[in-house]
Structure formats: C-alpha cells, structure tokens
N, C-alpha and C positions, 0 to 999 in steps of 0.2 A: 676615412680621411687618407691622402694619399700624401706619400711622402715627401713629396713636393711640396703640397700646402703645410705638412709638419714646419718644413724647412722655411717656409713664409712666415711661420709666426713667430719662429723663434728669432729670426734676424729681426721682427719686426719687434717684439719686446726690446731684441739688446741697443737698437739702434734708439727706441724710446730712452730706454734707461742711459744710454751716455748722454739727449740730448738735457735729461735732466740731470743732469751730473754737472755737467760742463753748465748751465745755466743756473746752478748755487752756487759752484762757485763764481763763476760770473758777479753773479747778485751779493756776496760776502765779500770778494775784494769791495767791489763800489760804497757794499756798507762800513768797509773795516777803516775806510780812508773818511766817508763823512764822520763815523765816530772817532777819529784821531784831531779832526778838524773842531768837534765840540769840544773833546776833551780838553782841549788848550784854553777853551772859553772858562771852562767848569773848574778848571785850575789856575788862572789867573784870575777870573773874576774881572775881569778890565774891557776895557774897548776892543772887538772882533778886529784884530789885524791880520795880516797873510804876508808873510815873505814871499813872494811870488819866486821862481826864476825865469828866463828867458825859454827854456823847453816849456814850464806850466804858460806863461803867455802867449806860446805861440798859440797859434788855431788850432782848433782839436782837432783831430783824425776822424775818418769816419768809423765810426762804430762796427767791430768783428763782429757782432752776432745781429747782421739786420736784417736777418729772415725773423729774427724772435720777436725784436724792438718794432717791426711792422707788426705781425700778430698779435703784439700785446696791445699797439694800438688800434688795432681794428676793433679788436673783445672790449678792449678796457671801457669803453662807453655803456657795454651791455649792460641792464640790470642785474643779470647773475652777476657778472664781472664784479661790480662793484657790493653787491651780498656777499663774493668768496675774497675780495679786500679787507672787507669790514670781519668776516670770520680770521684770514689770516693775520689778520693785525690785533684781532682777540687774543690768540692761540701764540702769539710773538712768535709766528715762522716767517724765514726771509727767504719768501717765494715769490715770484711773480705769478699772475693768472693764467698766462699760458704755462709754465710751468707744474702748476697745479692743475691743468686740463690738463696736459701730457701726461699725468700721474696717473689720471684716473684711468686712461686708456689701458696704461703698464699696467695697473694692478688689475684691470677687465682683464685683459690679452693672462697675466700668472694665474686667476684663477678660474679663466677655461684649460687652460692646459694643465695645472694641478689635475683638476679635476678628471681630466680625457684620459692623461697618463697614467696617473698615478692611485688617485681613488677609485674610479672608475671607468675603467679604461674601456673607451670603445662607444660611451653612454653617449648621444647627443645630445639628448636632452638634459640630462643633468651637469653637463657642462657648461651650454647656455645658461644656467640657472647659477651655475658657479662665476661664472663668468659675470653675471651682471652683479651678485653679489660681490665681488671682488672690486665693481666699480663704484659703488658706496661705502668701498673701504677708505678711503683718503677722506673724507666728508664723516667716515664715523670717529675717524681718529682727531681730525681738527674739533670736531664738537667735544670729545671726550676732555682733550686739551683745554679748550677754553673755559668746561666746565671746572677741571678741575682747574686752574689759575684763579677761576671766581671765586671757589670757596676756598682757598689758601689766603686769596685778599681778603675777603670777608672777614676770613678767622683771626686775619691781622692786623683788622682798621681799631678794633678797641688797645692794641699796645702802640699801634699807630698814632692814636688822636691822644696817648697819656705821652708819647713824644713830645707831638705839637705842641699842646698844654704847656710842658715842662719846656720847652724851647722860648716860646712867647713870653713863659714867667720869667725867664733869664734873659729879658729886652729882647731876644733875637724880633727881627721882621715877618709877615709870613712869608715871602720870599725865600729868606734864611735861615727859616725854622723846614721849611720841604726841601731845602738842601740837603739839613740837618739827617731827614729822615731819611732821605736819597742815600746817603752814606753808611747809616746804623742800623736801618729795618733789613729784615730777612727779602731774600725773592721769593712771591714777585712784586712788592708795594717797592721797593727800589728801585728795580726798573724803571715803574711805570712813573713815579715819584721826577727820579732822573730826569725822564724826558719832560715834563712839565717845566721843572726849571732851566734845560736848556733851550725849548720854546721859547721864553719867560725873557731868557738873555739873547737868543737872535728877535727880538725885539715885539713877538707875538703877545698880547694884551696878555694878561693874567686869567681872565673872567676866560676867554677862548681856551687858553692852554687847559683851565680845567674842564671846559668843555669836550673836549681833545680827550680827555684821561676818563670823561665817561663815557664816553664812543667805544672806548677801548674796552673798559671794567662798566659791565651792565649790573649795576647792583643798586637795589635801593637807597642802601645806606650810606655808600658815598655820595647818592643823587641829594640828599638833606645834609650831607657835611659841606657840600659843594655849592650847596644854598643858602646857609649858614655863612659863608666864608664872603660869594657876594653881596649878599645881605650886608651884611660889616662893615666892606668898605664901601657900599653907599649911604648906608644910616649912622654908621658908628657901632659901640658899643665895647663891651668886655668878651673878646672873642674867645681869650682860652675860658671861662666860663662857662660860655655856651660849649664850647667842643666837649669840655667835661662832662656835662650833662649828654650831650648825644654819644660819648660812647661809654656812659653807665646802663645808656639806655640798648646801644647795639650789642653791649654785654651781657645783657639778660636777655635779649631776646635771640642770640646765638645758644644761651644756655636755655631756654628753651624749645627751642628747634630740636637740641641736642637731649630734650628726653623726647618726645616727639617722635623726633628717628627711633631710638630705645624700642618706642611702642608701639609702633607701623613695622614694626623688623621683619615679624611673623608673614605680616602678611605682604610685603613687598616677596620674601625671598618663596614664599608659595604664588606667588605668580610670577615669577621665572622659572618655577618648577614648572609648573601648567606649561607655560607656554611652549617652553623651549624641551620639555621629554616628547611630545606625538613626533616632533622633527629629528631630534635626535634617536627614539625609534626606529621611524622610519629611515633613516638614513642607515643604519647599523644593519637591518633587515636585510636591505637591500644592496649591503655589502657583502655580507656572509652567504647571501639565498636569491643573488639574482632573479631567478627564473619565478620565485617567489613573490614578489615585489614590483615585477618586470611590466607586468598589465598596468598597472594604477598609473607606470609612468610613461607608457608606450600606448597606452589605447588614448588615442584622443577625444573618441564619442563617450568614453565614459569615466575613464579615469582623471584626466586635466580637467575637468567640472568639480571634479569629487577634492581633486588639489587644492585646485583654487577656491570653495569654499569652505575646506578645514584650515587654507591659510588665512581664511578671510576672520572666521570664528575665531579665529588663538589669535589674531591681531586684537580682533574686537574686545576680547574677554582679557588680553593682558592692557588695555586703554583703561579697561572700566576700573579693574584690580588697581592700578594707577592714580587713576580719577581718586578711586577711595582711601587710598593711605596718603596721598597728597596734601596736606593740611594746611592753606597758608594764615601765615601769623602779621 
C-alpha cells in the first residue's frame, strides 16, 4: 500500500469519526430539550402547557445538518433501518441510523489498519479479515447492551411487581403506582418505567404505552405482567393479587435459571475454549513465525479452502455446544 492510499484512509476514519461526533451531539441536545419538556409534565402532573416566546414561535430554521436528515430519511424506511431502531432503542443509545451506519464503516476502516499497521503489518489478507471484523463490531456491542439491560430487567421485575403490589395496597392508581416505580426502582426498570408514564400523560392509551415498553424490553415475563395489567382493566379484578402471584412465580423461575446457569458452566466455558484456542493459535503463530503460517494465508488453491472450512467446523461445533447447554424453562 502506498503512502498515499495510507493517507486516504486515515483522513477517511477522522472525517467519519467527527461526522459522528458532531451528530450525538446533535441527537442529545434535541434529546436534552424534549426531556426538559417531559419533565415539567412529570412534575406538575397538570395539563401540558408551554410558555412559548416570540423567538420559539417564530418559523423554524432550516436544519444545519441536512445532508444527515436526508440520509436518514432515505434509509430510515429500509428494513434493516428499522431492525437497527428497534435494537437501538433496546440498548437505549441516542443514535440515529445513519449514525450507526457511519459507525460501522469507522470501526471497518480502525480494524484494517490496526491490523496492516500494527499486528500485522504488510498482511492483505489478514487485514481484510480485521477489517470486516471490526464492522460487526458496533452490532456486537448494541446486542451485548441490550442483552445485558434484559437481564438486569428481568432480575428486577420480581422487586418491581412487590412495588406495584405495595403501591396499589396503598389506593395508589396503576398509573401512579409506575410512577411510583419510575422514581424508586434501580436502572433500567426506571427508565423504561419513566417513559410509559410520560407516554401515558401526552395522552398515548395505557394498553399502547405498555406495548411500547415491550417493543423495547423483549422478555416473557413482563409480556404476562403486561397481560395481566390489560386483562384488569377490561374484566376487572384484584390486580395487586394477581401481580403477587406472577412475581412469586418469576421469582422462582429466575432462581432456577440461576442453578441451571451453575450447571451448564462447564460446558458453556469449554466451548469457548474449543472454539476460540485453533484462532487464537493461529493468530499467535503467525505473529511470532510469519514465513511459518504464511501459506495457509497466502495460498488461495489451498489454504482459504482449508480457512474457511475450520472456520466453518468451530462455528458449527460452538452452535451445537450452545444448542446443548441452552435449557429453556
């Protein structure tokens, strides 16, 4: 690679990277002002009024960043688009979609050149390979996010639903009992809680806003508290009751998950051994002993055959290892 094209890519990272800089913060002022606008809701509790002034009534400006706000609208229709909405609105990042396609490019563009530069310098091919791994890095990081927000919710809908219970037995409303819990529970059942009841007070049904909070939180167990709750108010009944009961019941069946995990330990963390030593070998290999290592990644008639079906095996064999300690309850 010639020093020229070096110089291509690096301006082309920094130029990605400030245009996503400049477009969070973009996206946090606009957020920091609509949540200043709920908050007056969430603390008076009254009728949504606005002071306007003559600068807010006049005619808006046209928008500084309209190369983005067209982009966003040309993608935003796409089906991915609306898959990496629904994941960023899991994961509660305040990105937009172009935003997050820009991302992915910067972290493509960092780890081919990691790799060219610094690991191994000079490799083609094993920089392409860093390189496209580097582009599933923003996609590995939003799923790890969202996973881990599910099971922190999870873990916190049984002191969540002894809230509710204890709010309802004290006359509160349900309205005013997921206030309640908006205020008192840990993140992220707060958050998510929050935004229900200010849905709830710009005037969106009940029954939708908690539809809204399982779009967001994909869990079972709040899909049967949440069925539970419309249930209620179309038949009636003793609601904190029933929530009592379902989170005695999401309480034992989180404590058995949790030996479960215990007893699949072995075998989950032997198959990220498996999987992950033939690559990390070879990678090590082929650090210290180039000229060693150098065929299996440079011969194409017979080495990239040989690649691609040991990365096919160690995909296949850590699915199955997967498959087997996966137990659902």
């Amino acid at each position: 690679m010639s020093g020229v094209q070096v110089v291509v890519i690096v301006i082309a990272a920094v130029v990605a990277l400030l245009v996503i800089v400049w477009g969070i913060r973009s996206v946090r002022s606009e957020k920091d002002l609509l949540e200043e606008r709920l908050v007056s809701i969430d603390s008076a509790g009254q009728q949504f009024t606005l002071d306007l002034t003559e600068e807010e009534l006049a005619p808006a400006k046209p928008s500084s960043n309209l190369f983005r706000d067209k982009l966003d609208n040309v993608i935003s229709d796409r089906p991915f688009a609306q898959k990496w909405k629904q994941q960023l609105a899991r994961a509660d990042l305040r990105l937009k979609v172009t935003e997050f396609a820009a991302l992915h490019v910067v972290t493509a563009i960092a780890g081919f050149a990691i790799c060219y530069f610094l690991l191994f310098s000079g490799s083609i091919v094993i920089s392409i390979i860093g390189g496209f791994v580097g582009f599933f890095v923003p996609r590995f990081y939003v799923g790890r996010r969202v996973q881990s927000r599910l099971i922190k919710f999870e873990n916190q809908l049984p002191d969540t639903l002894s809230l509710w219970v204890n709010a309802l037995r004290s006359g509160y409303s349900v309205p005013q009992a997921m206030e309640a819990i908006s205020r008192d529970a840990p993140e992220p059942t707060s958050t998510e809680f929050k935004r229900v009841v200010q849905e709830n007070q710009l005037g969106i049904d009940l029954a939708d806003a908690l539809a809204h909070l399982l779009n967001r939180v994909e869990s079972e167990d709040l899909d049967l508290v949440i069925t539970a709750v419309n249930i209620q108010r179309e038949v009636g009944g003793n609601l904190a009751e029933i929530l009592e009961v379902i989170g005695h019941t999401i309480r034992e069946r989180i404590k058995l998950k949790g030996e479960i995990r215990v007893l699949t330990a072995q075998g989950r963390i032997t198959g990220y051994l498996i999987s992950g030593l033939p690559i990390a070998l070879a990678l090590f290999l082929y650090a210290i002993n180039p000229s060693y290592m150098g065929n299996l990644f440079e011969n194409r008639s017979c080495g990239w055959p040989m690649l691609g079906i040991g990365l096919a095996l160690i995909g296949i064999g850590m699915a199955v290892v997967q498959k087997i300690v996966d137990i659902d309850i």
